[in-house]
C-alpha positions in Angstrom: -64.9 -9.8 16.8 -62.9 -13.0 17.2 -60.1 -13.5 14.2 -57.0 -14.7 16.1 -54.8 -16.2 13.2 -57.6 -16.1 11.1 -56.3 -18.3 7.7 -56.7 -16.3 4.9 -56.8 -18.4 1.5 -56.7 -17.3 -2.1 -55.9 -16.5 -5.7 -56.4 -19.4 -8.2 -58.4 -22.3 -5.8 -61.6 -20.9 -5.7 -62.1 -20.5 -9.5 -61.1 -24.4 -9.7 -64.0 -25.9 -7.3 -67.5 -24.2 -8.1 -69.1 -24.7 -11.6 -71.8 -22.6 -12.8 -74.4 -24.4 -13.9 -75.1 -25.1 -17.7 -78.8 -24.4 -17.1 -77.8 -21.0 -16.0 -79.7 -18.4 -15.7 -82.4 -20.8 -14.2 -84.7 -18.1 -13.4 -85.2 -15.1 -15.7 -88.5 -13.0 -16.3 -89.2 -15.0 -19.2 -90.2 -17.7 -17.4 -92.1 -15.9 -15.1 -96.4 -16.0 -15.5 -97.0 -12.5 -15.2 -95.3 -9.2 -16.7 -91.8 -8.7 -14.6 -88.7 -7.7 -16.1 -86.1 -8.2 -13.2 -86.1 -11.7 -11.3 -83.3 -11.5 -8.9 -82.0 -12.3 -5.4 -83.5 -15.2 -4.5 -83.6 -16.9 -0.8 -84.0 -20.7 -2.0 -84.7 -23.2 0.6 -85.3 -27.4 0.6 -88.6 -27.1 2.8 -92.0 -29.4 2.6 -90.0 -31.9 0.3 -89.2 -29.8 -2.5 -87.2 -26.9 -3.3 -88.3 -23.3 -2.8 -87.5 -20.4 -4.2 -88.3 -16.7 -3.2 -87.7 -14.1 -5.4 -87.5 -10.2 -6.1 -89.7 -9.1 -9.0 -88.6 -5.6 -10.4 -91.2 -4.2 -13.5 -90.2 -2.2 -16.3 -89.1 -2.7 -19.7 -86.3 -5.3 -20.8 -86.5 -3.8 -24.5 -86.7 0.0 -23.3 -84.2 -0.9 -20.2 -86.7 0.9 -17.8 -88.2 -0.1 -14.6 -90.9 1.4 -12.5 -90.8 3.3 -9.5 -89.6 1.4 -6.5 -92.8 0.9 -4.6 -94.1 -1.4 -7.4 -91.5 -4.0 -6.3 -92.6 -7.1 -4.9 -92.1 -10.9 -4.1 -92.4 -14.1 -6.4 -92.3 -17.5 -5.6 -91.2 -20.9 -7.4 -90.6 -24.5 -6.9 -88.4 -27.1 -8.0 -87.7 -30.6 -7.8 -84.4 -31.0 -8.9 -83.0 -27.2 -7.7 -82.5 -26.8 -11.5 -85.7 -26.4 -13.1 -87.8 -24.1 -11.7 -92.2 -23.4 -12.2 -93.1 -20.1 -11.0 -96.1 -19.6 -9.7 -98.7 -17.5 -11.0 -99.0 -14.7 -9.0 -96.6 -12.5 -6.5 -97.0 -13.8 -3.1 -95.9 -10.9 -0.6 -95.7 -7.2 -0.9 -95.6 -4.3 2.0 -97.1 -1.2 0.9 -98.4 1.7 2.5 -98.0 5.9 3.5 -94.5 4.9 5.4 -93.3 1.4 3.9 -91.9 1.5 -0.2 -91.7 -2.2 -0.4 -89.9 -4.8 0.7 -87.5 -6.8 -1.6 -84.3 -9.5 -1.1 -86.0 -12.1 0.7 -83.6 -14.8 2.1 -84.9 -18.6 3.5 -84.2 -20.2 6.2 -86.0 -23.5 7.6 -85.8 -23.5 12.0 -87.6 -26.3 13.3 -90.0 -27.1 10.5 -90.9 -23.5 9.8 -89.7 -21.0 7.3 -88.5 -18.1 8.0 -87.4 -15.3 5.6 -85.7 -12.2 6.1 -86.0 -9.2 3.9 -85.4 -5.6 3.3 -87.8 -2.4 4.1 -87.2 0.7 2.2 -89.3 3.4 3.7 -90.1 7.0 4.3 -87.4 7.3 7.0 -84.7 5.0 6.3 -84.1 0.7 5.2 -85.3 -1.5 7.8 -84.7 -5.5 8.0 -88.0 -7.7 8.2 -88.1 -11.3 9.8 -91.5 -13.1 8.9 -92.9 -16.7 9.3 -94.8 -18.6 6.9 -96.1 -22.7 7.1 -97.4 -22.2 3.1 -95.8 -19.4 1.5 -99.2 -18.0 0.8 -99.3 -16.3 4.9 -97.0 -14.2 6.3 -96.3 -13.6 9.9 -94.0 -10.9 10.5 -92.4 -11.1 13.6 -90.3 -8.0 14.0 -88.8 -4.9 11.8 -85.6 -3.4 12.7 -84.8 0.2 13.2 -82.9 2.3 10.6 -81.0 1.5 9.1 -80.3 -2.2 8.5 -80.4 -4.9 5.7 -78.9 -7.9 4.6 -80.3 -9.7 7.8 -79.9 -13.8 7.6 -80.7 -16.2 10.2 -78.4 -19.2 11.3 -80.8 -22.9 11.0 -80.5 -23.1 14.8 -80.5 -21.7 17.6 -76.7 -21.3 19.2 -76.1 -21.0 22.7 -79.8 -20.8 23.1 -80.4 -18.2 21.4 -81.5 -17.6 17.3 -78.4 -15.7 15.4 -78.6 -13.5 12.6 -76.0 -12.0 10.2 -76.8 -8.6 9.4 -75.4 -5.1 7.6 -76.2 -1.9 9.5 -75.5 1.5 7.2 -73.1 3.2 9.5 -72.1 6.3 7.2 -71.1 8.8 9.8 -69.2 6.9 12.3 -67.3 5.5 8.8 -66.4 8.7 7.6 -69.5 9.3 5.5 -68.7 7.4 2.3 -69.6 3.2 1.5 -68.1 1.4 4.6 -70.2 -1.3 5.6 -70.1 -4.1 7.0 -71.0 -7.5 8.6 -72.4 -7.8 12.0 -73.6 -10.8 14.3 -76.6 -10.5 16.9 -78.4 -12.8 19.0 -82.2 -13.2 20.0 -84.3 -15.3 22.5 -87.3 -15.1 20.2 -86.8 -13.5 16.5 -88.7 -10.1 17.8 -85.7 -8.8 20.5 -81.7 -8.5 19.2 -79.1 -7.8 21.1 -75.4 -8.9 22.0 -74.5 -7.9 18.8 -70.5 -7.5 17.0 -68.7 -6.8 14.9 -68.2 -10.2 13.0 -66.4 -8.7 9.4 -65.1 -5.5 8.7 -64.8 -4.2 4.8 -60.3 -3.6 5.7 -60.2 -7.8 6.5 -61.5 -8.6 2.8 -58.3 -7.7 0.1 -61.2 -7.8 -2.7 -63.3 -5.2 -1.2 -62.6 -1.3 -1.3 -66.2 -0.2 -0.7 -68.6 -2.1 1.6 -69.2 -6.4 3.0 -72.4 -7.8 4.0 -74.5 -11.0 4.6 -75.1 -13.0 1.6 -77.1 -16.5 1.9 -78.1 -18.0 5.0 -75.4 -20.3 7.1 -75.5 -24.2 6.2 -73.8 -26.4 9.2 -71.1 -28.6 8.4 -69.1 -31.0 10.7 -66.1 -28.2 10.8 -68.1 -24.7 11.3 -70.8 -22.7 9.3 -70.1 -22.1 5.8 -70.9 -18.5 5.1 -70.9 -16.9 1.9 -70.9 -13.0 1.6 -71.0 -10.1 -0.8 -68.0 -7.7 -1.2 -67.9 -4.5 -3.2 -65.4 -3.0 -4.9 -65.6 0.8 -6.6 -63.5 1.6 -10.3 -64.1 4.9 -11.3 -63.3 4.0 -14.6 -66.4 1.8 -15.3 -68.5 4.0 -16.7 -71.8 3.2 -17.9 -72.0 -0.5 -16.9 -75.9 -1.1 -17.2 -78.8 0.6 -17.5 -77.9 3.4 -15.3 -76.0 6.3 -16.7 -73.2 5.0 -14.5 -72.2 1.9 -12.5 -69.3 1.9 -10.8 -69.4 -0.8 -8.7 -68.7 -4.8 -9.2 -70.1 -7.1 -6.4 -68.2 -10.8 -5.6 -69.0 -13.6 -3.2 -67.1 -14.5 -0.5 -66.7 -17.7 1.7 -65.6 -17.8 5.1 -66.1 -20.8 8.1 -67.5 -19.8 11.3 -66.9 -21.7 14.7 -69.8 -23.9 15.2 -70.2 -23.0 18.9 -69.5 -19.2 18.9 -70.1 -17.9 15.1 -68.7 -14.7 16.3 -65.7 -16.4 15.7 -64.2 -16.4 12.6 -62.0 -19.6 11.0 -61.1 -18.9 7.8 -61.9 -17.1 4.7 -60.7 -17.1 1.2 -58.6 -14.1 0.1 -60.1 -14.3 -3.4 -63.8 -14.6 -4.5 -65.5 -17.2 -4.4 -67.4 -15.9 -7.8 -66.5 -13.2 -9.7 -68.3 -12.0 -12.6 -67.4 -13.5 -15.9 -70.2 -15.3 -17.8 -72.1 -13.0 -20.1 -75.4 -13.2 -18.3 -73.4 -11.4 -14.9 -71.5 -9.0 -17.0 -73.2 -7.9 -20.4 -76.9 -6.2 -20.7 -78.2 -6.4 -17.2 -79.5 -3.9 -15.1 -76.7 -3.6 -13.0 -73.2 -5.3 -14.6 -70.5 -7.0 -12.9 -72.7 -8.0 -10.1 -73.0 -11.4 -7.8 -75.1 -11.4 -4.9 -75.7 -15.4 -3.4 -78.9 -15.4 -1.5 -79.5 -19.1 -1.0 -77.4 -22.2 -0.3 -78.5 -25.6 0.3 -76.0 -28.2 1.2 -76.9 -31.8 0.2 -76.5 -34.9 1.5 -74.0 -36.0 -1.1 -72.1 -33.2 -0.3 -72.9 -31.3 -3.0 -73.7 -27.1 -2.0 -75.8 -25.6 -4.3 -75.3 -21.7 -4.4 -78.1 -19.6 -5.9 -77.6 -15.9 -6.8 -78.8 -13.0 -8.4 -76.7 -12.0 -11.6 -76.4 -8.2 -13.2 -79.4 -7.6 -10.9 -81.6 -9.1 -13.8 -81.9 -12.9 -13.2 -81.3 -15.9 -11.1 -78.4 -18.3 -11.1 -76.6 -21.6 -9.7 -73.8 -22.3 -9.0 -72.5 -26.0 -7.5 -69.3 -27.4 -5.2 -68.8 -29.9 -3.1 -68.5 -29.2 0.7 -65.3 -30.7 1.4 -63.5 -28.3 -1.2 -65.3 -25.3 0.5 -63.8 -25.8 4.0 -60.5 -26.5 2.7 -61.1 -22.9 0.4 -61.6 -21.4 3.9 -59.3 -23.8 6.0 -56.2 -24.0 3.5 -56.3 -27.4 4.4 
């Protein structure tokens, strides 16, 4: 881990320079073909000349605020041509089930020389493993490699770096933290998707002042002239939340956060804003959702205007966008 007089930005700027969308939420299981009730955690992706999105369908009940048993969980997809309005598509289009594997959920995009890849989460019998598959169509999967237990939050860098392919990733290391929510982000390297190694310790949960509780990958990298922009997820724990959701308790409320990695050694950290990049505020990330005061970015596309488009799941429930301009990132990140 590389953080040398690592500029740490904050309090009022980042509120200033991303807008939520007005279209918001511009996903939700209403507009979905088939019975869901949670559409959430997207990986979104420009790829074959439009946008793509890949989602998380949970089933249950919005009016009974139920869901079914985990291993009914699978994958939707939809397409856009704006990266505003959205057409799912008629079906779910990926789903791992058998005597060991739950399902697999939190799919995240990333295009590497004209394919796309997408990294997702395995729960199973003995413990969470992270997926990496390929797919030309979206209608066949690949999957090139699972992880051992226990890791998620995997996302792949556009590029190989070094030459090598780079992932972000969150392994669940409970003992060695002193048994409680103390996760973090790692960095690994691969010659061919399948074999990771090399890997550090890129972000620890005591280097982020709005975390208490656990860091992690959020959307893929986007490459910019000055370093990869890098969201991530932070989690903080109030005991005095209550019931905030479905649940009989939640406790927790996720952010994003931003930070700029080097360009040639992403192990080495830049900058990072002190405060979050998005915090929950609007009523569709903070009142009747699944899970309350929660952001989780799981796609961001950077446009040739300059314009970064950030898609993430809100309250668990449904999909969301939020846009700023590049420029106003870095300097976020840079304090320049």
């Amino acid at each position: 881990m590389k953080t040398t007089n690592m500029p740490i930005i904050g309090a009022l700027e980042s509120s200033l320079l991303i807008r939520r969308h007005p279209a918001n939420p511009v996903l939700d299981a209403a507009r979905v073909p088939y019975p869901t009730a949670l559409v959430f955690n997207a990986g979104v992706a420009k790829f074959g000349g439009r946008y793509v999105m890949v989602f998380r369908n949970d089933y249950g009940s919005l009016e009974k605020q139920t869901i079914e048993p985990s291993h009914t969980t699978d994958l939707g997809i939809a397409f856009s041509n704006d990266g505003i309005h959205w057409t799912a598509g008629p079906k779910p289009i990926f789903k791992l089930r058998d005597e060991e594997i739950i399902r697999a959920y939190d799919p995240r995009l990333t295009v590497i020389d004209g394919r796309c890849y997408m990294c997702f989460a395995v729960d199973t019998q003995h413990g969470i493993r992270g997926g990496i598959a390929v797919t030309d169509d979206f209608e066949s999967f690949d999957i090139l490699s699972l992880s051992t237990p226990d890791l998620r939050n995997m996302v792949l860098f556009p590029e190989r770096i070094g030459g090598n392919f780079v992932r972000l990733e969150r392994p669940f290391t409970v003992y060695s933290r002193g048994g409680v929510d103390r996760f973090d982000t790692w960095i690994s390297e691969s010659p061919d998707l399948i074999y990771w190694g090399r890997s550090e310790l890129l972000l620890a949960v005591e280097q982020v002042p709005f975390a208490n509780d656990k860091i992690g990958p959020a959307a893929p990298p986007v490459k910019t002239s000055k370093g990869w922009l890098t969201t991530f997820h932070a989690v903080d724990i109030d005991p005095a939340r209550g019931k905030n959701g479905w649940e009989p308790s939640w406790k927790k409320r996720y952010t994003a956060g931003i930070m700029l990695l080097d360009l040639d050694n992403p192990k080495k950290i830049l900058g990072m804003s002190a405060s979050p990049l998005l915090a929950p505020e609007a009523p569709y990330e903070t009142d009747g959702g699944f899970r309350n005061d929660v952001i989780f970015p799981g796609g961001m596309v950077l446009e040739e205007d300059g314009e970064v488009k950030i898609y993430y799941g809100a309250a668990d429930t449904v999909e969301c966008l939020a846009t700023a301009h590049v420029d106003d990132l870095i300097r976020l990140c840079l304090g320049g």
